[in-house]
N, C-alpha and C positions, 0 to 999 in steps of 0.2 A: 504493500500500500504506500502510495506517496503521499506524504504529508505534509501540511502549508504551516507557517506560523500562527495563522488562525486556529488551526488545530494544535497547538504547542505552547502557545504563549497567550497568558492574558498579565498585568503590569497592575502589581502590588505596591505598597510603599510599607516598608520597615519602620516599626516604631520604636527610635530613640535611639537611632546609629549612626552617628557623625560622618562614620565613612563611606558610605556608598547611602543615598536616600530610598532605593529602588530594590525591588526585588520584584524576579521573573518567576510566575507562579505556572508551571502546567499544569491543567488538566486531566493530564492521562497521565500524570507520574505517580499517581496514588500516595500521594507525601500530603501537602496542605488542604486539599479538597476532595470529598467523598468520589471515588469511578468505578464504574463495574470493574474488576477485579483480572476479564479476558481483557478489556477493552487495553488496559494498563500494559499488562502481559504483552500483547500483541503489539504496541509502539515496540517494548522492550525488546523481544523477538526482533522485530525489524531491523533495528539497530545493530542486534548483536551477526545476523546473519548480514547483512553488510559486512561491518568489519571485518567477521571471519574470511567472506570471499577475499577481499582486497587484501588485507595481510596476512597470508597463511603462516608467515615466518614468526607469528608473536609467538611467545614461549612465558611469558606474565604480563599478568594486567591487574592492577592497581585501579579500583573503585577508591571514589573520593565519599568520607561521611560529612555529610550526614544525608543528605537528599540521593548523594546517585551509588548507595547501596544495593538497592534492589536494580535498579539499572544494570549495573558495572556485571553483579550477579546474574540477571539473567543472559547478559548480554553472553557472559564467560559462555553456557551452558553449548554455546554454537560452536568453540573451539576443542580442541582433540583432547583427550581427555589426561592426557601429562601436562598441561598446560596449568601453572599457577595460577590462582585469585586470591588477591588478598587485597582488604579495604586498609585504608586509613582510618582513625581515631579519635575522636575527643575524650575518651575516658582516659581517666587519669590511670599509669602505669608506674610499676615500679621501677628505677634507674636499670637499661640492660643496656649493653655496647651495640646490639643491633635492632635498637630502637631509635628510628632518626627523630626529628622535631623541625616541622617547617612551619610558615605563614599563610593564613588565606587573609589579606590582610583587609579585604572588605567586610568579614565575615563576622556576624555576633559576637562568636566565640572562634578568634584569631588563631589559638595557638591548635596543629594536627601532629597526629602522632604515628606512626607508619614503620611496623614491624617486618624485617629483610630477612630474618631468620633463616627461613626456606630457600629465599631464595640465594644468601650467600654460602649456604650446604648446596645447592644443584652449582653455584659458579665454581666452584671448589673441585668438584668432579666434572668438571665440563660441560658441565647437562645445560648449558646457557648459551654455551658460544654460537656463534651466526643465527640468534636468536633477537627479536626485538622486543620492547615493554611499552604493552599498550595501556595509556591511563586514560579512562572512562571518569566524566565527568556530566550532567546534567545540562550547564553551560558554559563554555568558555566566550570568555569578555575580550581580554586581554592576554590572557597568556601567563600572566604573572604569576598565578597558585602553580600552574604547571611549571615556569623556570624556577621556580623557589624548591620546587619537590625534585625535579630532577636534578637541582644543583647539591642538595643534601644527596642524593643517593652518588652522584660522580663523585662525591667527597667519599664517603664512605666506603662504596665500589668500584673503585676505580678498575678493577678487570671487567667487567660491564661492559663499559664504555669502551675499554682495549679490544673484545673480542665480540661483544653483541653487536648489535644493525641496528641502535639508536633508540630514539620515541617517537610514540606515533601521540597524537591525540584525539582520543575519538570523547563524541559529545552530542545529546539530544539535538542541542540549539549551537552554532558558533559566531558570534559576533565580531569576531575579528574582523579587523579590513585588511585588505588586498594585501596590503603594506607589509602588516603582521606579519599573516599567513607565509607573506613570502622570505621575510627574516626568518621564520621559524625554518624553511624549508632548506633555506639556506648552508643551516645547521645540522642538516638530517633529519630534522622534524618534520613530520608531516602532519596533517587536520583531514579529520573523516567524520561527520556529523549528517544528521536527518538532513538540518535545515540551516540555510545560513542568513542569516540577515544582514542588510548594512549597521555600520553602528550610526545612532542618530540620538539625540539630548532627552535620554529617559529622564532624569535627574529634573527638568522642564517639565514634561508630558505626567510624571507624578508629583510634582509640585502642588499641582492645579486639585489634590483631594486633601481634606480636611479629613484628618482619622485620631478615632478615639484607641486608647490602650485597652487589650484583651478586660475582657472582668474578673473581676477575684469569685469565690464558692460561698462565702459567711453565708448567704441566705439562702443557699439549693439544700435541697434534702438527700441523704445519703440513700442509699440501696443495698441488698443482700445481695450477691452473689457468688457463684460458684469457683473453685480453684482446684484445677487438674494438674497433676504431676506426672510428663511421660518419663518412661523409663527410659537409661543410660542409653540404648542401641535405639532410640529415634531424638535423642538432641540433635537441634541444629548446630555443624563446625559453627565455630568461632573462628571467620576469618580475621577477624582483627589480632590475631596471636599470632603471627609469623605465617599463616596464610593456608591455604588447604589446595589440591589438587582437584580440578575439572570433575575428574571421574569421581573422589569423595564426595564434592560438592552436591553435585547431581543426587546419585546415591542417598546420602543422610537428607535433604529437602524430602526427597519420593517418602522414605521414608518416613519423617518428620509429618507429611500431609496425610499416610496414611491411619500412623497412630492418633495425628490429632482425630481425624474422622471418627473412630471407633471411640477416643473419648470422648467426645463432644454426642455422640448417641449416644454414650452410658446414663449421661446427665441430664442431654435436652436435643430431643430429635428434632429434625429440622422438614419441616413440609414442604412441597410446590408451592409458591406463590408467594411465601412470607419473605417479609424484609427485615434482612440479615446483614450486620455489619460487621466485618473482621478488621480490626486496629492492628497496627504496628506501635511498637515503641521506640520512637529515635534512630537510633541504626539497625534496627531490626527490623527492616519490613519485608522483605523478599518472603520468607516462611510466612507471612498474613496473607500477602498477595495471591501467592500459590495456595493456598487452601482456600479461599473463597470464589477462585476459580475454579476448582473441582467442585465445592458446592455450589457452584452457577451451574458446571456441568453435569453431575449426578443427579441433584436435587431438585432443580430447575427453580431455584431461589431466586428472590430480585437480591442480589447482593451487592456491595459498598466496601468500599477498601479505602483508607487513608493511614494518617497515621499523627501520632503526638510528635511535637517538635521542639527545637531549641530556636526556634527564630522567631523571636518577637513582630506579631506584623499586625500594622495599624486595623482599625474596624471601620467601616464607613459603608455608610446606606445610598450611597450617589449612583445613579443608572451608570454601569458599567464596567463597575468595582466588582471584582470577584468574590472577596471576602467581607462579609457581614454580619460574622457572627462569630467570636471565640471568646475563650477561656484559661485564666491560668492555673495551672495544678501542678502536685508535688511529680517528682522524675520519678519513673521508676526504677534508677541505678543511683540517684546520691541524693541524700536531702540538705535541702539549704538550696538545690538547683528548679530555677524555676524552667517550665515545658508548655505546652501550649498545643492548643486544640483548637480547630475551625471548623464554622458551619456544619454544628450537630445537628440529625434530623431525627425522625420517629420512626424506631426500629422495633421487631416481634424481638428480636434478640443481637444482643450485642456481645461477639468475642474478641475476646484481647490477647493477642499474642506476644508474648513478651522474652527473652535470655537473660530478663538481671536474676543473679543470684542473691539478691538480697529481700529475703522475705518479707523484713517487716516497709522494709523502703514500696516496696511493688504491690505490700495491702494497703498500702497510704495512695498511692495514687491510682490503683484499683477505685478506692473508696472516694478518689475526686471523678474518676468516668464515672460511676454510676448516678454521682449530682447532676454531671452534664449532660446526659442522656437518660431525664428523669422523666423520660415516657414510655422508654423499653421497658419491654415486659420482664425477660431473664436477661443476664449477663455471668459469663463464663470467660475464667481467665486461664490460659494454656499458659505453662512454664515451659518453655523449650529448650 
């Protein structure tokens, strides 16, 4: 399917960020705003069976968090199954020698975190050389997150770049101008994206909306609900830990989708017709996306996939504006961290998919979704 900007882009504004006023909100990335869940899948597909035709020589690919997790991920699923995926970070980690630290420096939360582990154990044995590293991103602006990340990994790797075939960059949206594009290319870098657009004065074009800040919970009322724990052999990898192989990847999600399925009928079966919502949380949404797409397809559910976030983004009721409705509630990986929730609707049942290991952190903001989705009838939270 070819896809327009119109189908990719609608122009948000960020609330209370100095450094960039704007933010590019898609539609079909199942992060800021409710999509059926194939719909989502199916850009993501696109994306990734592109890149795989035109560079078959990649050998890792580097998803950026927090938004092109699920992207970078499905996008991997296209390539040969020795092929590395591993995302970048914002959880805070312990001091390692092959954990780098770079900038997204328009980003809420600046500082990323990007585990090599894996892959300087494959450089070591040669499992890299004449190999390239494709990093998957949602949008590239500029270039900058990308030279700041590549720049930490030539410092650290420097056999990489002696024996590998460079970076590529692949991306939903790319905004670069001509200019860019072609310094990058210059370098050995190349750009591979859906859709590209001219860069033109968003910073202007979002000026012009007057936006209020997410609302806080003091007056919503709490809810019961459910919390499933699957067993060891259907967690989702943890690509943020030095990174997992194509073939695991794939593997443990099927997996993952299958045992959620059978828990989520132990608890609360799901009908034809009802409208079902599957959440992510923060860098976890790939495993949400994928199960509410099998329950699109088995169940023939109206299903809804987004997910909780760390970007604060203004509220405004102006024809045109995407978002008109959010919420702020506890993370569920660290408290004291505030996360954020857009345009809740009225769901038969609400599940939340989640990886933090911290129990009491994950019933705390369990217990802010069930305020802000205080018309669903059940809600069920999967520990993955």
């Amino acid at each position: 399917m070819k896809y327009t900007p119109a189908d990719l882009f609608v122009l948000a504004k960020r609330y209370g960020n100095p450094r960039r006023s704007y933010l590019l909100v898609d539609p079909l990335q199942a992060k800021h705003l409710p999509v059926s869940p194939t719909k989502s899948l199916s850009m993501m597909d696109e994306l990734g069976s592109q890149l795989a035709a035109a560079h078959p020589d990649v050998g890792c690919i580097i998803g950026f968090a927090e938004t092109a997790t699920a992207i970078a991920g499905a996008a991997a699923m296209h390539f040969p199954p020795e092929t590395v995926f591993v995302t970048t970070t914002r959880e805070p980690r312990k001091p390692n020698p092959f954990v780098l630290d770079f900038s997204e420096e328009h980003s809420h939360a600046v500082s990323q975190l990007l585990d090599i582990s894996l892959i300087a154990k494959l450089l070591k044995f040669s499992l890299l050389n004449d190999r390239s590293v494709l990093l998957i991103d949602d949008e590239i602006s500029t270039g900058k997150t990308a030279r700041n990340i590549i720049h930490a990994i030539d410092q650290r790797l420097p056999l990489l770049e002696r024996y590998g075939k460079g970076f590529v960059l692949g991306s939903v949206i790319n905004r670069m101008s001509a200019e860019q594009r072609e310094a990058f290319a210059a370098e050995g870098i190349c750009c591979d994206s859906l859709i590209y657009m001219d860069e033109n004065d968003l910073e202007k074009r979002v000026s012009a909306f007057d936006v209020e800040q997410p609302s806080g919970l003091e007056r919503l009322v709490e809810r019961k609900f459910s919390e499933v724990d699957l067993s060891e052999s259907a967690k989702i990898p943890d690509a943020r830990r030095g990174g997992v192989f194509v073939h695991d990847l794939r593997m443990w999600l099927n997996a993952f989708v299958e045992a959620a399925l059978s828990a989520l009928a132990s608890c609360r079966s799901v009908s034809a017709g009802e409208r079902v919502l599957v959440l992510g949380t923060e860098e976890c949404m790939l495993p949400a996306i994928m199960l509410g797409a099998e329950l699109e397809k088995r169940v023939n559910a109206v299903v809804f996939s987004h997910s909780t976030t760390r970007s604060p983004i203004g509220i405004c009721s102006a024809e045109g504006y995407p978002v008109t409705e959010g919420y702020r509630l506890s993370s569920f990986y660290e408290a004291g961290r505030d996360t954020y929730i857009y345009d809740p609707a009225e769901y038969d049942l609400a599940v939340v998919v989640t990886d933090s290991k911290d129990a009491l952190q994950r019933r705390k903001a369990m217990e802010d979704i069930t305020k802000i989705f205080g018309e669903v009838r059940d809600f069920v939270m999967i520990n993955a």
